[in-house]
Structure formats: C-alpha cells, structure tokens
C-alpha positions, 0 to 999 in steps of 0.5 A, a space after each residue: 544534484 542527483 544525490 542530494 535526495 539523502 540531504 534533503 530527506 534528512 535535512 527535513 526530518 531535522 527542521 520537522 524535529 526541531 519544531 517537534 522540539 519547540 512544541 514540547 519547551 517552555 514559551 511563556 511565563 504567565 506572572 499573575 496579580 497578587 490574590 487573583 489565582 492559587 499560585 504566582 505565575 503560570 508556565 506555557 508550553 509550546 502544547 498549550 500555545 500553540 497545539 497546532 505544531 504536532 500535527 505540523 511537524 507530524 505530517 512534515 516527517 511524514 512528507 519527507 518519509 515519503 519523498 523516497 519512494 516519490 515519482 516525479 509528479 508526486 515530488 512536485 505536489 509534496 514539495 508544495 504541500 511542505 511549503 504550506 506546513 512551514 507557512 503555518 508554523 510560521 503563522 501560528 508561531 507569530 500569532 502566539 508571539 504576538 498576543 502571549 496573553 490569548 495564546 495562553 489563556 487556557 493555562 492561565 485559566 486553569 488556575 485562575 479560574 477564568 475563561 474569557 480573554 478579557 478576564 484573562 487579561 485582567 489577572 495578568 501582570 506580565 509575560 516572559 517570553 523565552 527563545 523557544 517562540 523563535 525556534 519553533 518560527 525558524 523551523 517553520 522559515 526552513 521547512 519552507 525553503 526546503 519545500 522550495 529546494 525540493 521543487 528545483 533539485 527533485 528533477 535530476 533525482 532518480 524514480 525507483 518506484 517505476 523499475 521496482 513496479 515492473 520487477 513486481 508485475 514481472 514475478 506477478 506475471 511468472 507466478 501466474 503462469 506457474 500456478 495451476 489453471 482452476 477448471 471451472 465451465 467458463 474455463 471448458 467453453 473458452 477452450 471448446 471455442 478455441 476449438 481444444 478438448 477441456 477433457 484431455 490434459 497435457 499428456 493425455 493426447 500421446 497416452 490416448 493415442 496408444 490406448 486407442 491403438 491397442 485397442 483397434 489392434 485387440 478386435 482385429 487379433 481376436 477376430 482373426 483367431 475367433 475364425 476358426 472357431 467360428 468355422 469349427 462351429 458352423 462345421 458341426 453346425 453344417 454335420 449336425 443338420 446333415 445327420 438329422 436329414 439323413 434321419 428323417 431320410 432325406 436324400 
C-alpha cells in the first residue's frame, strides 16, 4: 500500500489522457437534408461537443502531478476535487450523447447557416454516433473511482514534503548565521542594551587591550627618562637665579 502512490499517479495521468483523447476524435456525424446546407453532412468533434473535456482533463493531469508532493490534508482534498472532475466528464458526456442534435448545433450551424436549435433540428436528417461518446464517459467513470482509491490508500502513503521542508529551514537557518550582520542604528541599540560595545569587533577586544597597554606603558618610560631632564633643567634654572643674585649683590 505504501507504493501504490507510482500506481495511482500513472493510473490517473493515463484516464486524464484518454479523455484528452476523446476530446480531439470524431463523436457525431451530422447528415443534413438535401438542399438546406453547402455540404451533405457535418463532422463533430469531441472540441465542438463537448469543449468542457480539456479544461477537465487539464486540471486532472494537474491533480495527480500534484499528488506527489501532497501532505496528507491536502491528498484528501485532491482526492474529492478528481471525484468532482469525473462526475462532470461523466455529466456532459451523457448530455451530449443524449441530444447529439443540440450538442452539435454550432458545427451544424456554421455550414447551415442557422442558430437556433429548433432550426438546427429542422436541416438535420439523422446522427451517427461513434464509440468515441463512450470513451470519453469511461474516462470519466475511472477518474471517479480513482479519486475514491486515492482517498482510502492515500493514508499509508509517506509525506516528504515535511522532511524536505525542515532540510530547507535547516540550511535557511546555516546560511543565516554564516552571512555577515549589516550594522545598521537598530542593530548598535540592541547591542548597547545588551550591555555590548557595537564599536568593537570580534577580535578588536585582545588587539585593544595590548594597544592600551603599550600605551599606559610609553608615559611611564618617557616619564622616568624625562626626570633627569627635568632636574638638569631646574638645576640651571636653580644656577642661573643664584648668579643674577650674586649680581645684583645679594648675600
């Protein structure tokens, strides 16, 4: 059960293509009363019988496409949603069987020159019917067993969406914290308050701390060798007042 997703998803590709198939064949042939039109009878296909099949069998492909990559939920919800599309080949298939005169009433009236289905009714002699209705109705008939098939197995199928998504909010998350931090005055106010300096980077503490040291240690060397430089200077300083005493003859 837990491999029959493959099955199904081909299974419904192969009824969406075959009523993709009855839409493009010949379902009625139109024979017309003598005189009433240009030409003898009318060929209609399954586009201008039933136009409503592409659409269908369009969004069917597209249903089962998407089956794949479908968590559980959503399988449910796609599995009714392909049970409405083949109730609706279904329907319109059976319309169109049913009244082959109204349902090819536009090709009629493209060569008969007429619009109205009463008038229609009127140019048409008889309809041949192929087997091309009835294909296009199996196809429906199977989509809507598929679509129940899908509801009862879809529970033992695996979900990968729900790994892939934590592997991509994993490396989401990695390459967050490898990528740079863009400074900015938000960024600086959360650090102040985080009681951090936004001035100093990673390695400006250590480099800081040495500069700084190197720095108190400078005054201190230049102070001690600047003494004696200061005493030599005061000395003569001290000489030179002891000489101007001496002449302005003090004691």
């Amino acid at each position: 059960m837990k491999r029959s997703r493959p099955l199904v998803v081909v299974a419904g590709l192969a009824v969406a293509g075959i009523v993709m198939l009855s839409w493009t064949q010949t379902w009625f042939t139109v024979h017309l009363h003598a005189g009433t039109a240009v030409v003898p009878r009318v060929v209609a296909d399954g586009a201008a019988v039933v136009p409503q099949y592409t659409a269908l069998a369009i969004a069917s492909l597209a249903l089962f496409l998407a089956l794949t990559i479908a968590g559980r939920v959503l399988r449910v919800v796609l599995a009714a949603v392909e049970v409405l599309l083949g109730l609706a080949v279904v329907a319109t298939g059976i319309g169109a069987l049913a009244d082959p005169v109204a349902a090819s009433k536009g090709a009629v009236g493209e060569v008969a020159g007429v619009s109205d289905t009463a008038a229609v009714r009127q140019v048409v002699d008889r309809v041949d019917v192929t087997a091309w209705p009835a294909v296009g109705i199996a196809g429906g008939v199977l989509a809507v067993v598929l679509g129940i098939v899908v509801f009862v197995v879809q529970r033992n199928w695996p979900g990968p969406t729900r790994k892939y998504a934590a592997a991509t909010a994993g490396a989401a998350a990695d390459a967050r914290a490898a990528a740079p931090t863009q400074r900015d005055a938000i960024t600086d106010w959360d650090d102040l308050s985080a009681g951090d300096d936004p001035t100093a980077g990673p390695a400006a503490g250590p480099a800081a701390g040495h500069g700084a040291g190197t720095t108190a240690a400078t005054p201190g060397v230049g102070a001690v060798g600047e003494s004696p430089t200061t005493d030599t200077v005061g000395s003569d300083r001290r000489r030179s007042d002891d000489g101007a005493g001496a002449e302005r003859g003090a004691p």
